[in-house]
MARTIDO-568052 format. One line per field, with one value per residue (C-alpha): residue in three letters; y, x, z. Coordinates in nm, 3 decimals. Example, Ala and Ser with C-alpha at 12.3 -4.5 7.8 and 13.67 -1.06 7.14 Angstrom:
% MARTIDO-568052
type: ALA, SER;
c2: -0.450, -0.106;
c1: 1.230, 1.367;
c3: 0.780, 0.714;
This chain:
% MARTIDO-568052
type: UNK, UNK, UNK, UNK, UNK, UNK, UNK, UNK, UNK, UNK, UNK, UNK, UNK, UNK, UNK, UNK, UNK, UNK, UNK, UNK, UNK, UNK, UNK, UNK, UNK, UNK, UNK, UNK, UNK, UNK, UNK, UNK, UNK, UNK, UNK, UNK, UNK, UNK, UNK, UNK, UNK, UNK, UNK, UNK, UNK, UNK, UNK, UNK, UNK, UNK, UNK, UNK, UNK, UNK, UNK, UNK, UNK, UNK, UNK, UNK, UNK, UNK, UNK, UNK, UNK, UNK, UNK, UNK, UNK, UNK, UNK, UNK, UNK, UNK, UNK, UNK, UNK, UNK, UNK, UNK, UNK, UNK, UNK, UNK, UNK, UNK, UNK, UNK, UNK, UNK, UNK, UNK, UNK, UNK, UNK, UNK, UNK, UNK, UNK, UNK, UNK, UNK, UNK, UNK, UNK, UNK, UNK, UNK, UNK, UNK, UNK, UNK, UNK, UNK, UNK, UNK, UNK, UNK, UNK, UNK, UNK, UNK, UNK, UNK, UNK, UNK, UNK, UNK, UNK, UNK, UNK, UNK, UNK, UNK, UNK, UNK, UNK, UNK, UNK, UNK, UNK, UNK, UNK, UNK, UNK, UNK, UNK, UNK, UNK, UNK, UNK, UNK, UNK, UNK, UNK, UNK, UNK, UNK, UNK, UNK, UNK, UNK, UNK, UNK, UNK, UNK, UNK, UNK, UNK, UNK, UNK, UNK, UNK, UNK, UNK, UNK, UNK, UNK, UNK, UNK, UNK, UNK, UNK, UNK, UNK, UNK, UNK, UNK, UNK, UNK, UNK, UNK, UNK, UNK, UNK, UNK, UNK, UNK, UNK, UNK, UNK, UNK, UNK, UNK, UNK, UNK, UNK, UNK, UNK, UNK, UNK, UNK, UNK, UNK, UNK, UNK, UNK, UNK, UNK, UNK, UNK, UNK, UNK, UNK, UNK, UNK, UNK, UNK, UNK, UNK, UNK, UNK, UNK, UNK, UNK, UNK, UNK, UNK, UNK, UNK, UNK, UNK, UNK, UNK, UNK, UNK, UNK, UNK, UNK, UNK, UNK, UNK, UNK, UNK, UNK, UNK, UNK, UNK, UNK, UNK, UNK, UNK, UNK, UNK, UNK, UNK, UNK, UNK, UNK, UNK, UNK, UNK, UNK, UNK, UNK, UNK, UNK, UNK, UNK, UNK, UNK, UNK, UNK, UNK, UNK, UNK, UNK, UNK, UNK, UNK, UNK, UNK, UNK, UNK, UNK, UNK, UNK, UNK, UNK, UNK, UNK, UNK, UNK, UNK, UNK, UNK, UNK;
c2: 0.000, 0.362, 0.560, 0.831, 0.595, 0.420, 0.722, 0.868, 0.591, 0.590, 0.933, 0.757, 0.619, 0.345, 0.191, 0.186, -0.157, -0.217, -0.393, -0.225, -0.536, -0.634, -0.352, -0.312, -0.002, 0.075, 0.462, 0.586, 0.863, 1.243, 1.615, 1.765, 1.512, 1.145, 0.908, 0.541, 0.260, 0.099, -0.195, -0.314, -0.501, -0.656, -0.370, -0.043, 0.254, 0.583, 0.804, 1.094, 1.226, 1.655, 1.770, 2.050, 2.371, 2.267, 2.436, 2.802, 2.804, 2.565, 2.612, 2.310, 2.363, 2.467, 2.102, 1.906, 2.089, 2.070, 1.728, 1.595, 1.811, 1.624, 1.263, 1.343, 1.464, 1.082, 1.256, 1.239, 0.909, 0.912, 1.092, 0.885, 1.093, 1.400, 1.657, 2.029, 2.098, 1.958, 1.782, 1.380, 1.255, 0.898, 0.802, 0.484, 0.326, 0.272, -0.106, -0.144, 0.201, 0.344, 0.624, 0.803, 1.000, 1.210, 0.888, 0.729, 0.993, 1.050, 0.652, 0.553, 0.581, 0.809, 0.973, 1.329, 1.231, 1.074, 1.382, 1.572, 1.398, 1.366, 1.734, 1.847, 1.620, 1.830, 2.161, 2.059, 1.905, 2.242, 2.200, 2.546, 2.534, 2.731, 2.973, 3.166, 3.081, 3.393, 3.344, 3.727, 3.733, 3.411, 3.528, 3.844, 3.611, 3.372, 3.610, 3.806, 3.477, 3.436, 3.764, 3.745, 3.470, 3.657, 3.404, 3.417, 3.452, 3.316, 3.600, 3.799, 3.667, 4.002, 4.142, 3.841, 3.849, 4.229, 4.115, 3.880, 4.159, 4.117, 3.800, 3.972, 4.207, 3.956, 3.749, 4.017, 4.078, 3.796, 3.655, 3.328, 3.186, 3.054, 2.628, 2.432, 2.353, 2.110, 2.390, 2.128, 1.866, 1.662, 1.342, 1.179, 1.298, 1.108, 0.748, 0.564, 0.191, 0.228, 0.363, 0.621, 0.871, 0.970, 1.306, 1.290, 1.600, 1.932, 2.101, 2.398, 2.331, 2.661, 2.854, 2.905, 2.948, 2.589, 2.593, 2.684, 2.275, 2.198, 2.418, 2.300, 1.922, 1.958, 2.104, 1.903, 1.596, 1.716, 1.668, 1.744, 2.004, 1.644, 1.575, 1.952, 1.882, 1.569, 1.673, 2.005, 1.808, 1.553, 1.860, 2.114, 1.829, 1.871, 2.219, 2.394, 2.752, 2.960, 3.097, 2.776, 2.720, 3.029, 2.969, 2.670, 2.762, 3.091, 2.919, 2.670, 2.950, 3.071, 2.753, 2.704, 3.115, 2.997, 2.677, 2.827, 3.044, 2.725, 2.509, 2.792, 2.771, 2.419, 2.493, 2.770, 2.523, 2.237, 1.978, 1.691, 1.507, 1.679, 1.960, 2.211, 2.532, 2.316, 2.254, 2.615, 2.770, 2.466, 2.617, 2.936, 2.912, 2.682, 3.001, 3.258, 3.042, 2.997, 3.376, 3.454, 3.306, 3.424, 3.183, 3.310, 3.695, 3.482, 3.311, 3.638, 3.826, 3.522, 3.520, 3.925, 3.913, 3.628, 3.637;
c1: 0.000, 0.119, 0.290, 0.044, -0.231, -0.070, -0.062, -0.390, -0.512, -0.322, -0.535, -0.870, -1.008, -1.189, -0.894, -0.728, -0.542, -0.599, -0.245, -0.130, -0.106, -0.455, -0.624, -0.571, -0.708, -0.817, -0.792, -1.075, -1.166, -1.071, -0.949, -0.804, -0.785, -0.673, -0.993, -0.935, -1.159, -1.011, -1.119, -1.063, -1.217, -1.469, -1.571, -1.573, -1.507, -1.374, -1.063, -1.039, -0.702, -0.717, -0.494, -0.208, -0.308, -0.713, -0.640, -0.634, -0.975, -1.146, -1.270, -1.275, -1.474, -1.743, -1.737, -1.763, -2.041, -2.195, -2.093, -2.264, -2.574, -2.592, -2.563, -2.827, -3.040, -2.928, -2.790, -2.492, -2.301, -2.218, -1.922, -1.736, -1.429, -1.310, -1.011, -1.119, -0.745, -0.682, -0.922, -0.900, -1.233, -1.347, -1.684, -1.903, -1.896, -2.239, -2.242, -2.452, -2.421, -2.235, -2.011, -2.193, -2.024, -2.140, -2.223, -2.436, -2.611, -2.714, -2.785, -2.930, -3.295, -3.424, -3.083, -3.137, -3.515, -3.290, -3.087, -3.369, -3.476, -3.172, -3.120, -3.473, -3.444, -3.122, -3.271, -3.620, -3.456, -3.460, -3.099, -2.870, -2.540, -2.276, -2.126, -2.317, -2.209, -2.269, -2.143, -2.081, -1.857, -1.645, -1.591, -1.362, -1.257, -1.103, -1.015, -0.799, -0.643, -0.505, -0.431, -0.185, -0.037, -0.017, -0.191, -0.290, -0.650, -0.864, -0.891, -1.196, -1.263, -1.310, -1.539, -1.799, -1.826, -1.909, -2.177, -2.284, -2.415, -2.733, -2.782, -2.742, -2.994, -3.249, -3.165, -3.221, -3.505, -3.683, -3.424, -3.451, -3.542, -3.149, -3.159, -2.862, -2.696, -2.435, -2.296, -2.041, -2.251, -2.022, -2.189, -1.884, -2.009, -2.357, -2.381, -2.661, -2.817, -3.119, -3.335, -3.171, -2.906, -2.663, -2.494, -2.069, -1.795, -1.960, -1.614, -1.833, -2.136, -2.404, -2.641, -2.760, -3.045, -3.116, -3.146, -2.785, -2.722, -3.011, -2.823, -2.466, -2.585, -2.697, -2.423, -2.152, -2.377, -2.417, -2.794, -3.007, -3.289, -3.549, -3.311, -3.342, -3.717, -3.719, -3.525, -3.682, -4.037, -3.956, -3.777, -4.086, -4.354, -4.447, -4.552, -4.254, -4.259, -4.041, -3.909, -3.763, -3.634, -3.446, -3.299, -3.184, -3.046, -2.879, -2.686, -2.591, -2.343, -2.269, -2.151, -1.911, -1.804, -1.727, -1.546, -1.337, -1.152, -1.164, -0.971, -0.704, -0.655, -0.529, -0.351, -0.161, -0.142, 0.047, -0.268, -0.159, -0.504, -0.616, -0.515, -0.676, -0.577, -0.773, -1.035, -1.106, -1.074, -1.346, -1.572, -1.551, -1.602, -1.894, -2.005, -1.941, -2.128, -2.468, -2.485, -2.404, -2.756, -3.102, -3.215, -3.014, -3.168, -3.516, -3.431, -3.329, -3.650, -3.837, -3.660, -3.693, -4.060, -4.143, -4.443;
c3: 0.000, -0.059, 0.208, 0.188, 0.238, 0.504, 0.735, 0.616, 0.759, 1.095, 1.139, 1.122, 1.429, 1.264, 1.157, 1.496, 1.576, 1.137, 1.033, 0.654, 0.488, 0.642, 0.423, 0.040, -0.171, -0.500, -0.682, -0.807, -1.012, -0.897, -0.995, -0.800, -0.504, -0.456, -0.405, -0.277, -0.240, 0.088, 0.221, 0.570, 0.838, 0.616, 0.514, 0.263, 0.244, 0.025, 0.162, 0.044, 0.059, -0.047, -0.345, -0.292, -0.315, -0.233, 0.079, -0.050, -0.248, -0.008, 0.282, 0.481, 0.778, 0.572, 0.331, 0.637, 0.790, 0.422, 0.375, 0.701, 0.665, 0.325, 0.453, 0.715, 0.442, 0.286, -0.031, 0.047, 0.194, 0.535, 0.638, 0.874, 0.946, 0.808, 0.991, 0.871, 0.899, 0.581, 0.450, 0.465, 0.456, 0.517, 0.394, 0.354, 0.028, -0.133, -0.292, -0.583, -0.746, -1.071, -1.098, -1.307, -1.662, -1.971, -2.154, -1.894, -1.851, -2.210, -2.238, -1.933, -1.951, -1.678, -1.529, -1.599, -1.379, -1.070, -1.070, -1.046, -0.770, -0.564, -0.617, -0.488, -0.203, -0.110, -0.191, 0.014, 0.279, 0.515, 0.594, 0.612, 0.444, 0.527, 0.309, 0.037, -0.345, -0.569, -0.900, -0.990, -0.653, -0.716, -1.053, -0.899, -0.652, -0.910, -1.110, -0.843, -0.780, -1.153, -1.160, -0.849, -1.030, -1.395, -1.506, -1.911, -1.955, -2.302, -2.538, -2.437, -2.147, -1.959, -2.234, -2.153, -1.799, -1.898, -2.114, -1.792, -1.652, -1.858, -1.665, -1.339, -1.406, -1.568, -1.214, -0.960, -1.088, -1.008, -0.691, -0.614, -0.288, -0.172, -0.103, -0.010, -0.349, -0.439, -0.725, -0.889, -1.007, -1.251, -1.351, -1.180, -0.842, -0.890, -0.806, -0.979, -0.974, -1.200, -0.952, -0.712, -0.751, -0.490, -0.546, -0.389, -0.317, -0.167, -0.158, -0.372, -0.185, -0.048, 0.003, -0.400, -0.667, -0.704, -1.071, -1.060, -0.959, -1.251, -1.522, -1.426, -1.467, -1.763, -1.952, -1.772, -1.879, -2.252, -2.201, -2.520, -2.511, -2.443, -2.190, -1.986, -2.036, -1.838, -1.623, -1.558, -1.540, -1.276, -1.079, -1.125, -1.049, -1.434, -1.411, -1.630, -1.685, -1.947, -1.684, -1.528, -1.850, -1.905, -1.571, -1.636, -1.957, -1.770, -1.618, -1.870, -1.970, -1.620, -1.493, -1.834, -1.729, -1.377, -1.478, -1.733, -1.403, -1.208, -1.454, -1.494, -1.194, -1.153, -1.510, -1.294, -1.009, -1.275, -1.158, -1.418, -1.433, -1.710, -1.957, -1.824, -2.028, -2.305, -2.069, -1.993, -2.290, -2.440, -2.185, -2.260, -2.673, -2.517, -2.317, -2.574, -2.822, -2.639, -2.510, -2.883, -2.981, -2.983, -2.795, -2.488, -2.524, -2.474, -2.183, -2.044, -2.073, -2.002, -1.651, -1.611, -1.673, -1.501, -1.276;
């Protein structure tokens, strides 16, 4: 077993008196952090073992306040350990259920509906997360945090959050009522087995506009317009407005605006899981091209006028 794993697990009391060689561990998908399937004393469970750097963009304490309030709401799975110092997290691991991805969730016949449903039950559930994500504010934030690092931006990139400001207005108009949101729903944060979804990872997790978490799934999913319907029907209790669809579709390009900063980031950072200069600057021509349409200017009035 790895080193690192060795004495993350001399931290957890659960595995108190566990010999190394007695417990074996398997990596599993992640990020920006290292995620391990450990299993020990007949049972299973996921460490979660931060990434460098996590530590000055996340706040900790709030996740595992988050991250319980989420389990008790059974969204989440139960959080077993976790040490708000740094971050190492041990939760249960849920037997039976998928990991989900962009493909399943285009080919699996009624995913968009179970994320729907997993994500009302968190926004119903009455629970109060800590921290308050507003998207106009973490823009500047990010964006003072590239900037201290001189960090190259996409070409344009200032001029569009200026043309964002359309969306603020056409969202203050109508404010939403704030529910605790998961805010970084990629489909490899949902477990599925057919018939429930589980939603993983509240690192970004707050106070929100819930349709922020509908929005962000779909476009990290690649769901087709049927696809936003269904999903938007199950979450509405089939009563859909144009409004609730220009929401959603809102912040189809907000969340790709938002992402862009956060993958630059871990470009800056040199995270090698992914290429991430490529990654942001896909989601920004994704962003530039859908508040470049006509479409977008409807969903905008549609959520201005709304009743």
């Amino acid at each position: 077993m790895d080193e690192q794993i060795a004495q993350a697990l001399q931290r957890i009391p659960v595995f108190k008196g566990t010999r190394v060689e007695d417990a074996s561990a398997e990596r599993l998908a992640g990020l920006t952090n290292k995620n391990y399937r450990v299993e020990a004393n007949g049972e299973s469970f996921v460490l979660r073992i931060p990434g460098e750097g996590t530590a000055e963009y996340i706040d900790r304490e709030v996740e595992e306040h988050n991250a319980r309030a989420a389990a008790e709401a059974e969204v989440n799975a139960e959080v077993l350990f976790f040490d708000s110092s740094d971050g190492l997290m041990l939760t249960k691991y849920l037997e039976g259920y998928e990991t989900m991805s962009p493909e399943a969730f285009v080919s699996k016949l009624g995913a968009p509906t179970r994320a729907a449903q997993v994500l009302k039950r968190m926004h119903s559930s009455g629970k109060h997360f800590r921290f308050r994500f507003e998207l106009f504010g973490m823009i500047e934030e990010y964006l003072g945090y590239l900037d201290q690092r001189d960090a190259q931006l996409p070409e344009g990139y200032h001029d569009v959050v200026k043309e964002a400001e359309a969306v603020r207005e056409a969202l203050d108009a109508h404010p939403a009522s704030l529910a605790p949101c998961h805010n970084d729903p990629l489909t490899e944060n949902f477990l599925d087995n057919g018939e429930r979804m589980w939603l993983l990872d509240w690192e970004y997790s707050g106070m929100n506009d819930p349709f922020w978490d509908i929005g962000d799934v779909s476009v990290e999913a690649g769901l087709s317009d049927d696809q936003d319907m269904e999903m938007l029907e199950a979450y509405c209790d089939g009563s859909v407005s144009s409004a609730d669809v220009g929401r959603m579709k809102i912040y189809k390009g907000m969340a790709d605006l938002l992402w862009t900063l956060w993958g630059l980031i871990q470009h800056v950072n040199e995270n090698p899981a992914d290429d991430f200069w490529a990654y942001s600057t896909q989601r920004f021509e994704r962003c530039k091209a859908l508040m470049g349409t006509e479409d977008f200017g409807n969903y905008l009035r549609a959520v201005r006028t709304a009743e």
